[in-house]
C-alpha positions as CSV (number, residue, x, y, z in Angstrom):
1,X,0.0,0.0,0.0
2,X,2.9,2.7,1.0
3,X,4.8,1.3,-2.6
4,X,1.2,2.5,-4.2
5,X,1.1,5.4,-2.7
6,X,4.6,6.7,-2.9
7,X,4.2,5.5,-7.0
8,X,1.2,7.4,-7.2
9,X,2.7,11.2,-5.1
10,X,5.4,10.7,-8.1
11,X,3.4,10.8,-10.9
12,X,1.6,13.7,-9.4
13,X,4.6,15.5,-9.0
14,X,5.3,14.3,-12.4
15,X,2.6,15.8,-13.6
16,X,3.0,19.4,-11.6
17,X,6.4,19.3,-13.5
18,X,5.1,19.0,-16.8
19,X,2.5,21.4,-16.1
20,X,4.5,24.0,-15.1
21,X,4.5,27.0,-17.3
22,X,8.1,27.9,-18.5
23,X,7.8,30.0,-21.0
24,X,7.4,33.4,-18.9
25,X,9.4,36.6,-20.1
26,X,11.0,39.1,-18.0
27,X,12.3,42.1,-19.7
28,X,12.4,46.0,-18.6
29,X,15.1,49.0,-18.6
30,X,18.0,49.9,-16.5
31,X,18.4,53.0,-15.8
32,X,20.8,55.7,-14.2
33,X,18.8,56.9,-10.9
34,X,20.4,60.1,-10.7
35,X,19.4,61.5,-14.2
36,X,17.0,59.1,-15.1
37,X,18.8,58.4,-18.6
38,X,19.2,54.5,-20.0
39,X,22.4,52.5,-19.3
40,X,23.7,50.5,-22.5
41,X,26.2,47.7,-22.5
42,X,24.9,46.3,-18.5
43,X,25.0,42.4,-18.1
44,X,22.2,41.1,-15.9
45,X,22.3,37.4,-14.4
46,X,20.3,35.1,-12.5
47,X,21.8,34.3,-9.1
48,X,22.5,30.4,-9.5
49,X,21.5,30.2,-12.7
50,X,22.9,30.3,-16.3
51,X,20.8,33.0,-17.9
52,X,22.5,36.5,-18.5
53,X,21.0,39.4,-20.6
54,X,22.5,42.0,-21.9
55,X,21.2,46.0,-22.3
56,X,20.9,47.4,-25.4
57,X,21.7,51.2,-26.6
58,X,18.1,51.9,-25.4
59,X,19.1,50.4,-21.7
60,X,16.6,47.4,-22.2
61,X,17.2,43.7,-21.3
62,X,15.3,41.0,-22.2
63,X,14.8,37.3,-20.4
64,X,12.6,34.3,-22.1
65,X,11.9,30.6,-21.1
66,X,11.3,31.2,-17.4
67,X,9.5,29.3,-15.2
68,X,7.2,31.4,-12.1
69,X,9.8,31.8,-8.8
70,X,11.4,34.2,-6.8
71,X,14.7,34.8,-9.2
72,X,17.6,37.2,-7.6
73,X,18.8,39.3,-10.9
74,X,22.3,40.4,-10.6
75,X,22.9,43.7,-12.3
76,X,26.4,44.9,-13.8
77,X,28.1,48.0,-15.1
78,X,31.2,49.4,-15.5
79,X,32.0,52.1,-12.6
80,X,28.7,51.5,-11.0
81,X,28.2,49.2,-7.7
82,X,27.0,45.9,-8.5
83,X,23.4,45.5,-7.0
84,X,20.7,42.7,-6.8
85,X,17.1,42.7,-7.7
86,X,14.6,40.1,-6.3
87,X,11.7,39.0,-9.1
88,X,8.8,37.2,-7.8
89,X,7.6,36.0,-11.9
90,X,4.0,34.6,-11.7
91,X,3.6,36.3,-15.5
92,X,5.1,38.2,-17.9
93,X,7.1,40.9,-16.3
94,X,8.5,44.2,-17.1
95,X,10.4,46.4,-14.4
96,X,12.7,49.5,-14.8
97,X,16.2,48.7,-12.8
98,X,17.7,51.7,-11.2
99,X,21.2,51.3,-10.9
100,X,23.9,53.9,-8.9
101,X,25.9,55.1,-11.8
102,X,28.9,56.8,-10.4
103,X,30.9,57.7,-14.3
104,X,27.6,60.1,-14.2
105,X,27.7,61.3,-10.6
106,X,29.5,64.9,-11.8
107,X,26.4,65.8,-13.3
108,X,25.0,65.7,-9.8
109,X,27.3,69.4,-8.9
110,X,26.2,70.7,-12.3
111,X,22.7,72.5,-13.9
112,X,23.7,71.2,-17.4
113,X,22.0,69.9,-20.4
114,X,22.5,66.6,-18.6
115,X,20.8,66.8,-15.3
116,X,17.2,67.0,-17.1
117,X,17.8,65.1,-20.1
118,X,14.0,63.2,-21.4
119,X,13.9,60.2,-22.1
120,X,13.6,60.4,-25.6
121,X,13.9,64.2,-26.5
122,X,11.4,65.9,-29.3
123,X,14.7,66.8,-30.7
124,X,17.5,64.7,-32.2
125,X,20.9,65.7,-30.1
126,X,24.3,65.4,-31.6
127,X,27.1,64.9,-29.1
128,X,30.8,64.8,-29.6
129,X,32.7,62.4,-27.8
130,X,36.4,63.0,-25.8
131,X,37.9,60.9,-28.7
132,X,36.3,63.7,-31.5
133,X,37.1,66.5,-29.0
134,X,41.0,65.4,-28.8
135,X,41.8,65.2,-32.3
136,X,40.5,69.4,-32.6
137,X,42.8,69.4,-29.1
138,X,44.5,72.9,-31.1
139,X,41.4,73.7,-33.0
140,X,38.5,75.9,-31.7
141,X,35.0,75.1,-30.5
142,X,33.5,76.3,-33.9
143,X,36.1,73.7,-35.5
144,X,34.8,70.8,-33.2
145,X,31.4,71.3,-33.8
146,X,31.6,71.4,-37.7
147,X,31.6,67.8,-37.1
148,X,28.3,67.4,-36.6
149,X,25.5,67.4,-38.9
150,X,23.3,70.6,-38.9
151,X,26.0,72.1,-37.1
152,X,28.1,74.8,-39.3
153,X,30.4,78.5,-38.4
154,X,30.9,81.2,-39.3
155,X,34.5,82.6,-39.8
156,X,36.0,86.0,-39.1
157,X,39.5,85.4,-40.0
158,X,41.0,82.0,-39.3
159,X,41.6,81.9,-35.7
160,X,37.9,83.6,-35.1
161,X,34.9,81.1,-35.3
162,X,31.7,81.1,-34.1
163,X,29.2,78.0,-34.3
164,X,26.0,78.4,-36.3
165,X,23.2,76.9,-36.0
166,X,20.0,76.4,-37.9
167,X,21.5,80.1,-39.8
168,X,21.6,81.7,-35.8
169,X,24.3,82.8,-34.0
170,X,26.1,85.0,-31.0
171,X,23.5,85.8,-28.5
172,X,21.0,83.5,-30.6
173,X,23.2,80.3,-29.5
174,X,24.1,80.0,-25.8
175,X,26.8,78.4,-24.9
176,X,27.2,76.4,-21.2
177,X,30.9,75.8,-20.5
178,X,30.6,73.2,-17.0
179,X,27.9,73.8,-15.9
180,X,28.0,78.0,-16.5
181,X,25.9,80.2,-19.4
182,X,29.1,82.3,-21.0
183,X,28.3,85.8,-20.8
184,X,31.5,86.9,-22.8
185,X,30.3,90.3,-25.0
186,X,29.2,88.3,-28.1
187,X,28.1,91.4,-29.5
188,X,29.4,91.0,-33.1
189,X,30.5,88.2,-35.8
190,X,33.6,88.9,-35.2
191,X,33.6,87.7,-31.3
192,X,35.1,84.0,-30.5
193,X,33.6,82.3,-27.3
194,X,36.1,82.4,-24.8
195,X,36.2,78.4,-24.3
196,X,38.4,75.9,-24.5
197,X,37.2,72.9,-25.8
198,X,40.0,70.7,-24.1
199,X,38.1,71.2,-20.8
200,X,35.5,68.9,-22.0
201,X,34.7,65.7,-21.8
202,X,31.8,66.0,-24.4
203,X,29.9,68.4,-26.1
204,X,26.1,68.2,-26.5
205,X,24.1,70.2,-29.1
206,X,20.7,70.6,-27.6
207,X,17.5,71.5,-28.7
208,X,14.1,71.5,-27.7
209,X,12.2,72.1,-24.0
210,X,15.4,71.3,-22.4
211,X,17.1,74.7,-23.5
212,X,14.4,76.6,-21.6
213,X,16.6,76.6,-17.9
214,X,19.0,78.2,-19.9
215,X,17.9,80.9,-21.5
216,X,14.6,82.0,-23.2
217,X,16.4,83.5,-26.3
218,X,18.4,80.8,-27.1
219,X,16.6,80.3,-30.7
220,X,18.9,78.3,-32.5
221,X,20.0,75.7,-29.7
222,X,22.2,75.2,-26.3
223,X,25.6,73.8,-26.8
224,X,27.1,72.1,-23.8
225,X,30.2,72.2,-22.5
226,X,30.9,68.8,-20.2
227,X,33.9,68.4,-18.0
228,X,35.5,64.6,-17.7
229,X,33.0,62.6,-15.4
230,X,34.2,61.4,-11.8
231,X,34.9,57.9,-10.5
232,X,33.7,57.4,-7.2
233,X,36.8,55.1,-6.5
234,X,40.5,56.0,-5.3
235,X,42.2,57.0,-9.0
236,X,45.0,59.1,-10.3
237,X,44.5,60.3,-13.7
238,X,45.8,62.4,-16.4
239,X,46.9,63.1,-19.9
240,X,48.6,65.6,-21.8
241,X,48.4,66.3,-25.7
242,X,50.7,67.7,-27.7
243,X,49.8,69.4,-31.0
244,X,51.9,70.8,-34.1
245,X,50.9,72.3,-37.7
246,X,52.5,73.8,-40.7
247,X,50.1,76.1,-41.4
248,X,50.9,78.7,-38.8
249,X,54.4,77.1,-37.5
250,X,52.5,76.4,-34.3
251,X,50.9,74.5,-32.0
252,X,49.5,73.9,-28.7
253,X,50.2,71.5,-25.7
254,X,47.4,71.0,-23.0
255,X,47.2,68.6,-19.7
256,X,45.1,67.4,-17.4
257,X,45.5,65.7,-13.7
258,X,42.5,64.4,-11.8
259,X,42.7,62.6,-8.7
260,X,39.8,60.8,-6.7
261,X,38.8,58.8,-3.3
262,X,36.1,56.4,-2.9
263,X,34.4,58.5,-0.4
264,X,33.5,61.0,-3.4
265,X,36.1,63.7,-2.7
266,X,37.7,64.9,-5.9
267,X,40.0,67.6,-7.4
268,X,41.1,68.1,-10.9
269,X,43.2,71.1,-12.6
270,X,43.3,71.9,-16.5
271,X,45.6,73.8,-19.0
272,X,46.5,74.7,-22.5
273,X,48.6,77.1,-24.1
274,X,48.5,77.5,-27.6
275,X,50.8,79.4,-29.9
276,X,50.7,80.3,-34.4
277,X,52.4,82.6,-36.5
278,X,50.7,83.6,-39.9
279,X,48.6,81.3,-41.6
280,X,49.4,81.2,-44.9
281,X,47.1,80.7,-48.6
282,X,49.2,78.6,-51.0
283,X,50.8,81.4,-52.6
284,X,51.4,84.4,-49.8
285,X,51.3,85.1,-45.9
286,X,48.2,86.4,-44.3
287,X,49.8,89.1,-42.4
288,X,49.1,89.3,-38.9
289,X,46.8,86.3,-38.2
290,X,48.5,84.5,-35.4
291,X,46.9,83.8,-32.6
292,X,48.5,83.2,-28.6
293,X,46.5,81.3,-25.6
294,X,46.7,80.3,-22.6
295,X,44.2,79.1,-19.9
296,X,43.5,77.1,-17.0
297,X,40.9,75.4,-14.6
298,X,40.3,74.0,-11.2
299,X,37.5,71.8,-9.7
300,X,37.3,70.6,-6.3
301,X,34.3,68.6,-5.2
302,X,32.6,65.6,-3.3
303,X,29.5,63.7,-4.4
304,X,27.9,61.3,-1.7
305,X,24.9,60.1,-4.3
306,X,22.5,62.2,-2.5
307,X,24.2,64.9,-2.2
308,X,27.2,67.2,-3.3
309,X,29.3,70.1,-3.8
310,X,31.7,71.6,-6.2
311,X,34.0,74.3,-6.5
312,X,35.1,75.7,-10.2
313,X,37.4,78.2,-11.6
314,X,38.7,79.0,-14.8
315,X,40.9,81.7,-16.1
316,X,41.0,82.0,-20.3
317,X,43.5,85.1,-22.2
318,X,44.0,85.1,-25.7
319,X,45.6,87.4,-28.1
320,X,44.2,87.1,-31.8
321,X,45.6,88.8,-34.7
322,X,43.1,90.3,-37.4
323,X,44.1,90.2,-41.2
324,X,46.2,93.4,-41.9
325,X,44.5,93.8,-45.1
326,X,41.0,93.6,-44.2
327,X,41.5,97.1,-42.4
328,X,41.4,99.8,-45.0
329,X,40.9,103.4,-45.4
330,X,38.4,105.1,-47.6
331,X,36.1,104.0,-50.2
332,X,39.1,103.6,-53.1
333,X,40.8,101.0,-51.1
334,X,37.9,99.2,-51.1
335,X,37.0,99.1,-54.1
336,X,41.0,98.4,-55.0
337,X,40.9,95.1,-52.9
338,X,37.7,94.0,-53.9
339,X,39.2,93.8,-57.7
340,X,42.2,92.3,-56.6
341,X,42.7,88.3,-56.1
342,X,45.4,89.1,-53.9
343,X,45.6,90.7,-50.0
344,X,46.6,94.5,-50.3
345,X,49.1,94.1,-47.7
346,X,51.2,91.1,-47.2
347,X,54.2,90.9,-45.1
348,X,57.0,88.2,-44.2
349,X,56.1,85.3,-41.9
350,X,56.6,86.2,-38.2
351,X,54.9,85.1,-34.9
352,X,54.4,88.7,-33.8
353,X,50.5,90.3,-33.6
354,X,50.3,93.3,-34.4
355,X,47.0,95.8,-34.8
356,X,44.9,95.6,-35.6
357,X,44.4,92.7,-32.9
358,X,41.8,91.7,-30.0
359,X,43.2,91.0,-26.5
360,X,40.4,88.9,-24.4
361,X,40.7,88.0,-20.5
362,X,37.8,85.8,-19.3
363,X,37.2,84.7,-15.4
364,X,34.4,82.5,-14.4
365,X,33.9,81.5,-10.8
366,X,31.0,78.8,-9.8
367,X,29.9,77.2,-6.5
368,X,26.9,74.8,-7.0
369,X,25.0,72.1,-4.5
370,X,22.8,69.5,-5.0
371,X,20.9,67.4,-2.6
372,X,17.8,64.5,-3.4
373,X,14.8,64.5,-1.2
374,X,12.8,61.3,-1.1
375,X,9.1,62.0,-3.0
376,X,10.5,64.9,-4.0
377,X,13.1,65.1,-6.5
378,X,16.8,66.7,-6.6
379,X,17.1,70.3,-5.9
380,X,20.1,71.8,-7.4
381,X,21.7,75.6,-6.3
382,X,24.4,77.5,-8.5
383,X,25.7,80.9,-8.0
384,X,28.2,81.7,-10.6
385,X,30.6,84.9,-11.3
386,X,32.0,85.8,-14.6
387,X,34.5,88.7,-15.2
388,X,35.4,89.5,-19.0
389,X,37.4,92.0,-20.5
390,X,37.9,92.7,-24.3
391,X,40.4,95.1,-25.6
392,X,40.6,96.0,-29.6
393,X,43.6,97.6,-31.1
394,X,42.4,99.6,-34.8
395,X,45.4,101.2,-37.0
396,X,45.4,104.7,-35.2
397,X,48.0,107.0,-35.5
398,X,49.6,109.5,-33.4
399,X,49.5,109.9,-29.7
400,X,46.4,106.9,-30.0
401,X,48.9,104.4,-32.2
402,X,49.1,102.0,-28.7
403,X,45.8,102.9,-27.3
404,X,42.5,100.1,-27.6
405,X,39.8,101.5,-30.1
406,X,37.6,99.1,-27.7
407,X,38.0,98.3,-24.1
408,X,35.1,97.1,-22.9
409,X,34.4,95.3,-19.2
410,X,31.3,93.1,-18.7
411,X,30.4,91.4,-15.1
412,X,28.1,89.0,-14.5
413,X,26.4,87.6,-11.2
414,X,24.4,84.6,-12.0
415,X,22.0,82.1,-9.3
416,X,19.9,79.2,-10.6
417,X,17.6,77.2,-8.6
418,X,16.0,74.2,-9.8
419,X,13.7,71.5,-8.9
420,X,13.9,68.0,-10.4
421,X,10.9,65.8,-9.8
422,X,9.4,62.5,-10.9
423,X,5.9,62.8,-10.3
424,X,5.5,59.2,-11.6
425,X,6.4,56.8,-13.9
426,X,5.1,58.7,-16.9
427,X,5.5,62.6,-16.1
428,X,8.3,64.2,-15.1
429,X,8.9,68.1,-14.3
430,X,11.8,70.9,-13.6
431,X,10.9,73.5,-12.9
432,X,13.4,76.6,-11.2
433,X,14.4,80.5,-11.0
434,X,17.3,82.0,-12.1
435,X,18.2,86.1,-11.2
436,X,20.7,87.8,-13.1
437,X,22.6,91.2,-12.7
438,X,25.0,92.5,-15.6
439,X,27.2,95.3,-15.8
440,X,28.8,96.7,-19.0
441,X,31.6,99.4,-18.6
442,X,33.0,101.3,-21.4
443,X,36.7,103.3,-20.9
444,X,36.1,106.4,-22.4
445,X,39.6,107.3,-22.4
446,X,39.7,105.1,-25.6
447,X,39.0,108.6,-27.9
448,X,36.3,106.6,-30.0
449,X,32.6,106.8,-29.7
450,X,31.6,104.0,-27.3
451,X,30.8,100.7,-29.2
452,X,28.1,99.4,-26.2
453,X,26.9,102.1,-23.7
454,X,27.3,101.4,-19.6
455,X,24.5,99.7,-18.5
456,X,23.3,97.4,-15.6
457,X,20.8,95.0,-16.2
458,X,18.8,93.2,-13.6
459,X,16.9,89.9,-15.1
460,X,14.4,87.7,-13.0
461,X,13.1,84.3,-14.9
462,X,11.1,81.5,-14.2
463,X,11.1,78.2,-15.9
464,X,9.0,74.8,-15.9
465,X,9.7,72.0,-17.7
466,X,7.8,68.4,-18.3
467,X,7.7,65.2,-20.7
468,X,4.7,62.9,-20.5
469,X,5.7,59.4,-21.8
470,X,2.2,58.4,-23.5
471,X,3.3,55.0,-24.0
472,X,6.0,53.0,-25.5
473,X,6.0,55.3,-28.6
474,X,4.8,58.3,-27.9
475,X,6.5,61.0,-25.8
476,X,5.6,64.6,-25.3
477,X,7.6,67.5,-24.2
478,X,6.8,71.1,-23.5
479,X,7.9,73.5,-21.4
480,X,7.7,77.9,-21.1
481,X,9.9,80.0,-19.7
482,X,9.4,83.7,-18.8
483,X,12.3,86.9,-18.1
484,X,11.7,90.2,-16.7
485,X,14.8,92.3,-17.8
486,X,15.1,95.9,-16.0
487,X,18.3,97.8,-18.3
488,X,19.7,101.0,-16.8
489,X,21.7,102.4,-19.3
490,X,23.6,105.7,-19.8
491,X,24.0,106.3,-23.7
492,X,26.1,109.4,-25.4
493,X,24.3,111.1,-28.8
494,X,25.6,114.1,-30.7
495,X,23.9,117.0,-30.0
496,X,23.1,117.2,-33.9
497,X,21.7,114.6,-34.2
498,X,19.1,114.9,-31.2
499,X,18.4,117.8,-32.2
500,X,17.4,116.5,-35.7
501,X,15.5,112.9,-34.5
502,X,13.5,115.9,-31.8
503,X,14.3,114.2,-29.0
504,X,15.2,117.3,-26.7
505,X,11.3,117.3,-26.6
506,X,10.0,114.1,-26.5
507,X,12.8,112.3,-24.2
508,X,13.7,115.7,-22.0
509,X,13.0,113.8,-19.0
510,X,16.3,111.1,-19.5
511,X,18.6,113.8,-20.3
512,X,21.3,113.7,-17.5
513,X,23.8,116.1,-19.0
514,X,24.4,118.5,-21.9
515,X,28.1,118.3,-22.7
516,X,27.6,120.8,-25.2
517,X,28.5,118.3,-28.7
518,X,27.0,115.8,-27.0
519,X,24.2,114.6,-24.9
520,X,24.4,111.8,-21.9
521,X,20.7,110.2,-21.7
522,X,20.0,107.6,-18.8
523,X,16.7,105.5,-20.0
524,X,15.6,102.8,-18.4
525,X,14.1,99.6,-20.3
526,X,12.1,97.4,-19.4
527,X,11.1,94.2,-21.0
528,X,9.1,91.2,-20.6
529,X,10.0,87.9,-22.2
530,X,8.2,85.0,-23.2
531,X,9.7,81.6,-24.5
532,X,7.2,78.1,-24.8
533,X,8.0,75.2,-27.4
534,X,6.4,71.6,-27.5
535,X,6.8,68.8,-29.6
536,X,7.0,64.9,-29.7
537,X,8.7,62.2,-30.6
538,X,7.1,59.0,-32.6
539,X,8.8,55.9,-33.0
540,X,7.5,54.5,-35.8
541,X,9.6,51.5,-35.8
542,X,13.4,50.3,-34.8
543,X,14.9,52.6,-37.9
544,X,12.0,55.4,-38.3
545,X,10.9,58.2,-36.0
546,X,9.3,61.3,-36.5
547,X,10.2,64.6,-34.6
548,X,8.1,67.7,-34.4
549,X,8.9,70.6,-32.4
550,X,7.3,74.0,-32.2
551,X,9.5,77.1,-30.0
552,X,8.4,80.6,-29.5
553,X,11.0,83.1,-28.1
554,X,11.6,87.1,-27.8
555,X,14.7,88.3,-26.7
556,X,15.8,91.5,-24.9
557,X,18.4,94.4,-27.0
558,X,18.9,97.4,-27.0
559,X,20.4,98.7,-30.0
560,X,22.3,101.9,-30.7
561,X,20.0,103.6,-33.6
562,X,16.9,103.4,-31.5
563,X,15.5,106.4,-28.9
564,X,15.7,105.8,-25.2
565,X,11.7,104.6,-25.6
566,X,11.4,103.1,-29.1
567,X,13.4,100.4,-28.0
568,X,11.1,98.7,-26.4
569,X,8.5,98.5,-29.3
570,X,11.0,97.3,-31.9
571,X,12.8,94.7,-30.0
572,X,10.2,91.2,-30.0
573,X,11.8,88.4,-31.9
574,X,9.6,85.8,-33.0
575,X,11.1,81.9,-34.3
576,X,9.5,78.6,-34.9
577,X,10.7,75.8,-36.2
578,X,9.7,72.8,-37.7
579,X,11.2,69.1,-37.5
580,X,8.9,66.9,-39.8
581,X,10.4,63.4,-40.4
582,X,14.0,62.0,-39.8
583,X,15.2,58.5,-40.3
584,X,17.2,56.2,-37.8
585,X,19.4,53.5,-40.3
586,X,20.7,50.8,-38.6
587,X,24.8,52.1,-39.1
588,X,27.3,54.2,-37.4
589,X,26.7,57.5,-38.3
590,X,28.0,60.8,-37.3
């Protein structure tokens, strides 16, 4: 009877066995906790078993042929702590893996282009690589990002480029070197931004809601800056590039030294000096190009995960040399090198600069904190100072022959607040404030009518941002952003020629002083700025998507041919634009 009945609890169990559904699939994402962005290339494996899954470029992992139990998944990543995940599979499962990812912990002391990146943005984001960025090491950040598609710049001279994008430019573009919106006197084509490019790690093109805690003039697009990322490990680093080119007879060395400890202290420094002659066309010298640079940067820090602090300094001076030739006098010399297929003036080869010339001193200070809050999100602080100084030599003559046409002095106090928050697993929101006070001085001891008046500027802005994933194909973005800008400004006019225009009437009460030949006017601007775009993103399948975005924006200028009042009538700026249909091929691309 027990031989029957043992017989007969076998075939049962038997039978259980065969029963037993094992065809159960558990798949989901792994993703960074800090910034909420997809980890690629993580290996995932069943404690005690031999199944092990790898992430794709999108972050997602994928297990088949399971049977229902309590599984412990293993997680893996390069720089990041190894953790475990307990499964209880009674179906088909899908879970998001959150995973500590220390190579991105830096962006946890910055407000970049990083530390509220979507999902899947409305806009298609080209980013350079350290690789890309090493082999322009002597090169300029307009150089760089002619790499990238959509991406172009525009050239003043060889050693002065600016990046263009979507046909914008200067104040139209903002640039945000570690973590920090260069205010560097971008008034003209003919103004380089004061960066150097070997102080990043990589270099993101941005577009869409994501520029709006920038800036809410930033038409054509946010390019960011990012330094090297830390290792929350005990690591001494560094690297130093050397450079050489026959155009110019020059070249430029840069290094770098980073050390870190496991308990997230960390310090780096940075430099590069760089050095040309004349660059040269294949048959003659174009006099007085060269260019001389040198700069440098600190960083001193500690991230804890939750929370974290860093210190930042950088110091930038460069000389650049303007072509001789494109300098002229009167309307005959024009007209005389226009005709000619050759430079007017061409010298011998020599490293010297002469004028004209542009000497450029940049200083940018930042202290920035970050803490998370449980149901609440990460709040991020930043107070940043920035301290240019631009100096232009003309051809004068005379007493003036040594004396800057231009000397101009712009300094910039800068604090952002900003709230990132998760309100679940579908919506997410940043929203922040960011106050602003600018000072332009002019030396009038120049001689020359002041290119920019003296001015202070006092801007208050407010910003919220938010993506709604509608499902797995679908996401949404939008976000507005709004400035108040109050501009004190003291502005010289011939007396001719306020006389003329019949402003002594109609603007008597902004008159500060009658110098006799000229007038000094005080008028305060006020303006209100609004910025909003929205879009989406459609995956249509594994190698189509479609983009569409939609941005509004209105910038703040005051420009030196308008009154003390009409300035504030003529200065909206209205730009959309319009991303219809882009394809994703399944090959490397750049």
């Amino acid at each position: 009877m027990n031989k029957l009945l043992f017989t007969a609890g076998l075939c049962l169990c038997t039978l259980c066995a065969i029963a037993q559904d094992c065809q159960l699939k558990f798949s989901g994402s792994v993703i960074d906790s800090h910034e909420n962005t997809a980890l690629n290339g993580a290996t995932l494996s069943i404690v005690g078993g031999t199944a092990i899954a790898y992430t794709d470029l999108d972050g997602r992992f994928t297990f088949s042929g399971l049977c229902p139990a309590i599984y412990v998944v293993e997680v893996q990543h390069p720089q990041c702590k190894t953790q475990r995940f307990e499964i209880n599979l009674r179906k088909d499962t899908e879970r998001t893996l959150f995973l500590e990812h220390h190579l991105e912990a830096l962006n946890e002391v910055l407000i970049t282009g990083r530390s509220f990146r979507t999902q899947s943005e409305t806009q298609l984001n080209n980013t350079l690589d350290l690789a890309t960025i090493e082999q322009y090491s002597s090169g300029s950040l307009g150089d760089v990002l002619n790499t990238l598609s959509g991406v172009s710049s525009l050239n003043t001279g060889n050693t002065v480029v600016k990046p263009v994008i979507n046909g914008l430019h200067s104040s139209r573009v903002s640039i945000i070197n570690n973590g920090v919106r260069l205010q560097d006197q971008e008034w003209g084509a003919e103004h380089a931004p004061n960066i150097d490019i070997n102080s990043a790690g990589q270099i993101t093109v941005l577009k869409g809601a994501s520029t709006l805690q920038y800036s809410g003039n930033a038409v054509g697009g946010v390019i960011i800056a990012e330094p090297r990322r830390v290792l929350l490990t005990d690591t001494l680093y560094g690297k130093t590039i050397l450079s050489g080119a026959t155009n110019g007879r020059g070249g430029s060395i840069t290094s770098e030294l980073f050390k870190g400890y496991e308990n997230g202290w960390y310090a780096a420094i940075q430099g590069t000096a760089k050095r040309f002659g004349d660059f040269e066309a294949p048959d003659y010298v174009l006099s007085n190009t060269g260019v001389e640079e040198g700069d440098f940067s600190l960083r001193l820090g500690k991230n804890n995960i939750a929370s974290g602090f860093e210190a930042y300094m950088s110091y930038l001076q460069t000389t650049i040399g303007i072509l001789r030739a494109s300098h002229l006098g009167g309307a005959e010399d024009q007209v005389a090198a226009i005709n000619s297929d050759r430079p007017l003036i061409i010298e011998d080869f020599t490293y010297d600069i002469l004028v004209p010339r542009q000497e450029v001193k940049h200083l940018t200070g930042r202290l920035s904190y970050f803490k998370q809050f449980e149901n609440l999100g990460k709040l991020s602080l930043q107070y940043d100072l920035q301290w240019n100084q631009r100096f232009e030599f003309d051809v004068r003559r005379g007493e003036d022959i040594d004396r800057a046409a231009v000397d101009l002095e712009l300094t910039t106090h800068n604090f952002v607040a900003s709230l990132e928050s998760e309100l679940n697993e579908v919506l997410n929101i940043n929203t922040g404030i960011n106050l602003i006070y600018q000072e332009n001085v002019a030396d009038p001891s120049t001689g020359v009518r002041r290119l920019i008046p003296d001015y202070e500027q006092y801007t208050i802005g407010a910003f919220a941002i938010a993506d709604w994933t509608i499902n797995d194909r679908l996401l949404f973005e939008a976000g507005l952003r709004f400035d108040y800008t109050l501009m004190d400004a003291f502005k010289f006019y011939r007396s001719t020629f306020w006389e003329q225009r019949g402003y002594q009437e109609e603007f008597a009460d902004i008159v500060v002083e009658d110098l006799g030949t000229q007038i000094l006017a005080n008028p305060e601007l006020e303006f209100n700025n609004l910025a909003a775009t929205a879009g989406f993103n459609y995956k249509i399948d594994d190698q189509y998507r479609l983009f569409f975005n939609y941005a509004l924006a209105s910038r703040a200028q005051m420009l030196r041919s308008c009154s003390a009042k009409a300035c504030t009538t003529v200065l909206q700026e209205l730009s959309w634009e319009i991303f219809v249909l882009r394809a994703r091929w399944p090959i490397a691309y750049r």
